[in-house]
N, C-alpha and C positions, 0 to 999 in steps of 0.2 A: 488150524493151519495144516495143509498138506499139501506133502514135497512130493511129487512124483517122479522116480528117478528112473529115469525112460534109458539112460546107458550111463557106464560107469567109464566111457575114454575120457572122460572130463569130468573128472571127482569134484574139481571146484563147482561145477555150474549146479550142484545141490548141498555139498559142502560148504559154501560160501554164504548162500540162503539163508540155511539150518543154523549157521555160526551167530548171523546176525540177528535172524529171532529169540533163540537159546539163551542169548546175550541178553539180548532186552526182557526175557521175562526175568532172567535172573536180577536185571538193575530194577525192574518193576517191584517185583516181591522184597528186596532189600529195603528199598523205602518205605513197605509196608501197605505197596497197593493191589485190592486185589484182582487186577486185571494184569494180563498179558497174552502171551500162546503157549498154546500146547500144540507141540509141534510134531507132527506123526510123516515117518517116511514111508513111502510107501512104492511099492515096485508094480508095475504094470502087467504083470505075471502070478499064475495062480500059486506056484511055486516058492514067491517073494525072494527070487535072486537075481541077481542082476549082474550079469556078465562082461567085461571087459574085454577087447582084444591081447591088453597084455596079462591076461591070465586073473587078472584082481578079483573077486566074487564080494557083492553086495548082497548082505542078507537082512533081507529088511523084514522090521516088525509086522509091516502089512502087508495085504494086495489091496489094491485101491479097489477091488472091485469087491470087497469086505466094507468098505465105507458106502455106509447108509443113509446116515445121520445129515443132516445140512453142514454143508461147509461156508465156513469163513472165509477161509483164504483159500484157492485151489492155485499150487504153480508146479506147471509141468515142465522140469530141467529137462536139457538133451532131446534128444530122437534119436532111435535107433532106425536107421535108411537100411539094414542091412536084408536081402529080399528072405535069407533061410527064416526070418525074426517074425514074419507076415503075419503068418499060421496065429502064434506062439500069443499074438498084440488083436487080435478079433474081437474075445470077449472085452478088455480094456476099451477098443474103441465104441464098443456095444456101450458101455459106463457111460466114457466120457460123454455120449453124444445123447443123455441124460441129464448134465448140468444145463443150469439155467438157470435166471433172476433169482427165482424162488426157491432155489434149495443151497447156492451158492453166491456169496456175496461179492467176493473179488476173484478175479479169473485171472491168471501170468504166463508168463512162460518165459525161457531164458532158452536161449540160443535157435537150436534144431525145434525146441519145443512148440513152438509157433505152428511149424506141420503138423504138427498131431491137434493143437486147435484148431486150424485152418480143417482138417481133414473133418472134425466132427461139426463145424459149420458154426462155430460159434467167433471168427473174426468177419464174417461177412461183413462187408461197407466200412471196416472198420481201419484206421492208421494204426500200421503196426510196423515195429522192427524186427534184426535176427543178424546173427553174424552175416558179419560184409560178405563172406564165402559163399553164403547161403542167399542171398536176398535178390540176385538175379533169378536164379531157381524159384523162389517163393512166388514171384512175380509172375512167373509163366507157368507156375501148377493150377495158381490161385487167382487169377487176373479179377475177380471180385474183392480183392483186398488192394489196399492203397500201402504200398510198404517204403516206409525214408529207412534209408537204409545208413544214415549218416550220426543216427543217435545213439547215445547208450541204452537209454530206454523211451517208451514212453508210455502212456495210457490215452484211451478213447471210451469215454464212460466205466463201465466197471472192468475194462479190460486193459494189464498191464505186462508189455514184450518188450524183451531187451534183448541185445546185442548178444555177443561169445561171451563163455565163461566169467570172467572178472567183472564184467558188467551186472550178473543174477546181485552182485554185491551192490553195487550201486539201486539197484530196484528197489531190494528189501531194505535199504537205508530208506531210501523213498517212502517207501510203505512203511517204517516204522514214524518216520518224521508226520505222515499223516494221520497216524493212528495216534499219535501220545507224544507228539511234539518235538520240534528242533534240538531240546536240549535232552533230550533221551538218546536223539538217534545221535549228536556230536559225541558224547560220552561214549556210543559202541564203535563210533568211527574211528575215536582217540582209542581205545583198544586195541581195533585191529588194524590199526595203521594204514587206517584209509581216506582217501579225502569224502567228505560228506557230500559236496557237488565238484564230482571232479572235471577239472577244465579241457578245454578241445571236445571232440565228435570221433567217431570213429571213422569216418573219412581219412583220418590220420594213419589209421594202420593199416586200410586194403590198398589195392592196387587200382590205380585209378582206370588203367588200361584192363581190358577182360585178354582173356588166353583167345587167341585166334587161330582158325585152322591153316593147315601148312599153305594150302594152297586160296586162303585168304589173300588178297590186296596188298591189306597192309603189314600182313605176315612178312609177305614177300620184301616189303622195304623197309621196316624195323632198325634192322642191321645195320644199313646205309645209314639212315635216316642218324643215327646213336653215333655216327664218327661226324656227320656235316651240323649239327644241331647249333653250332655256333655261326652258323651260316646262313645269310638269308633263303629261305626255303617256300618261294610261292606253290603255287600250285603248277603253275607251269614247267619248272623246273622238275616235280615229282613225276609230271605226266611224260615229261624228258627221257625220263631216268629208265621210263618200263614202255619205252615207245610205245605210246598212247596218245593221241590229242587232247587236250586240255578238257573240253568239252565231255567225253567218255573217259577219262580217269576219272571226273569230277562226279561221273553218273553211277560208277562202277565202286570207286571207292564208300559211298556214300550207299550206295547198296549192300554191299557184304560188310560195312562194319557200324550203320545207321548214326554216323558221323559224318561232317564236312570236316578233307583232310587239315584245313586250319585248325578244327580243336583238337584234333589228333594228335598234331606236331606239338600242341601246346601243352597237353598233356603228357606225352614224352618227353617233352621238357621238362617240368614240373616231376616226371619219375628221375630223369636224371639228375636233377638238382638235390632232390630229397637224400638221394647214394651219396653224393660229396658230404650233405650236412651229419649222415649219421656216420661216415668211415674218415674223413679227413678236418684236419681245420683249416682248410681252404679258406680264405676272408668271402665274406657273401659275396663283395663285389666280382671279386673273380669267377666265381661260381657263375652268376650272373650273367656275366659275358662268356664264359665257357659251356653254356646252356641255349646262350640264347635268347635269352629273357630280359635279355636289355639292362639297365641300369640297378640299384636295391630297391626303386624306389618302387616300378615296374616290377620288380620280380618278389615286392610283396606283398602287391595287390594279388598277381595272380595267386599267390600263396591263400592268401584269403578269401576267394573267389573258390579252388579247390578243396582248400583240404580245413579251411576256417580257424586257420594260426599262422604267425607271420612267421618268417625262413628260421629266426635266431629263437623263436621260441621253438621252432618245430628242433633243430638243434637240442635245447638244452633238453627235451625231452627226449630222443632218439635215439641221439650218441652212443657209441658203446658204453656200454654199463661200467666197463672198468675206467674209463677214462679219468675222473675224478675224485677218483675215491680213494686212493693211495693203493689200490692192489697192484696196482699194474706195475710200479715199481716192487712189490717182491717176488712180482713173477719170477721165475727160472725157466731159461730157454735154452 
């Protein structure tokens, strides 16, 4: 088993990993079996340190490009995008674009780590994820990958890519559940206080709307759009608004944001809905008709349609953190 720990901004997306394997060879060996991992970290530099923005230095046992031997398991946490790093990540890519069937069994990556298998040509054809942040991008470096951008992880033959951070933990659950069974991986998920198949997609935590330029369309009516949203809003009306004919708002909008403006509006709905559930306890119903979205019943289809959990689950998941917990009463203000 090797971790390749491609940047240290996110200690979990190799810390998390390493936690879950560690774990499992140690409940392995306790029972007296002798299989598990050995679990080698390793930095993508000749130097074996791995750098941080907020100063933190990883010093790792390896360089991956000391690893000769066949590997079991290969997963490459993080990506370092930074352009000074370029240089520094040559012979690394030299390595990685060495793996294959025969010298490596399972291939992963957790987050950013996806570009550096996409770069050495080993996701071609293949369904893969990566943080929501990132999976527009991935999509347009890599247009020979097929990227769902909606999962926590998944696999396509011996290849497995997961989502941001917190997700590399849901993987290596994964991966331990098929290496040695359901009741292996529950016991390290009861440990570390995590669910073994956690519920919802990550559709739940991006943003369904992308950032648009100032002088974008829909940029321009956003604003508007977010005070009348309880309001019936055709298209004719939008095309009203930025004196336009219905016809050429409908060609233009639809050009710079590769949407028709009814999913647009529907999807601003459905952001604005989400803010009431995780900052107020608004009753759905009002939410609802304060959105837009018509009745609960209507407004949790769309729920489920976008983000694949209904309005009061998306709630109890969301909510501010203090909400429930009795902190919030000893707060001092």
């Amino acid at each position: 088993m090797v971790i390749v720990v491609m940047t240290a901004n996110m200690m979990l997306d190799f810390a998390g990993p390493s936690d879950v394997f560690t774990n499992a060879d140690a409940i392995l060996r306790n029972s007296g079996s002798d299989a598990g991992y050995e679990v080698l970290i390793a930095a993508p530099t000749a130097n074996r340190i791995v750098k941080a923005n907020t100063g933190v230095e990883i010093h790792c046992p390896y360089s991956a490009m000391e690893i000769t031997s066949p590997i079991d398991t290969l997963i490459i946490a993080g990506n370092d995008f930074r352009e000074n790093s370029a240089d520094a990540l040559i012979d690394f890519f030299n390595w990685l674009s060495t793996i294959n069937n025969n010298n490596t069994r399972r291939i992963g990556s957790i987050c950013g780590g996806a570009f550096a298998l996409a770069r050495a040509g080993l996701l071609n054809g293949k369904c893969v994820t990566t943080h929501w942040e990132l999976s527009e991008r991935l999509k347009r470096e890599y247009p020979g990958i097929r990227v769902n951008a909606n999962h926590f992880f998944t696999n396509d033959g011996n290849v497995y890519t997961s989502a941001g951070v917190s997700s590399g933990i849901d993987l290596s659950l994964a991966m331990v559940e098929e290496d040695f069974g359901k009741d292996i991986a529950i016991r390290i998920a009861r440990k570390l206080v995590f669910y073994l198949s956690r519920p919802g997609f990550q559709a739940q935590f991006g943003n369904l709307l992308p950032v648009f330029e100032s002088e974008n369309i829909a940029q321009k009516i956003q604003n508007w759009l977010r005070g009348h949203l309880h309001e019936a809003l055709d298209v004719s009306r939008l095309a009203e608004h930025v004196n336009m004919s219905t016809r050429n708002f409908t060609r233009v909008f639809h050009r710079e944001t590769g949407m028709p403006p009814a999913k647009f509006i529907e999807k601003l709905r459905v952001e604005a809905a989400r803010k009431f559930l995780e900052d107020t306890d608004t009753p759905l119903e009002r939410i609802a008709e304060q959105c837009g979205l018509g009745n609960l019943v209507s407004m949790r289809r769309t729920f489920l349609r976008h983000l694949s959990v209904t309005p009061s689950d998306y709630r109890r998941s969301f909510r501010t953190a203090l909400k429930d917990t009795g902190i919030e009463d000893l707060l001092v203000y």
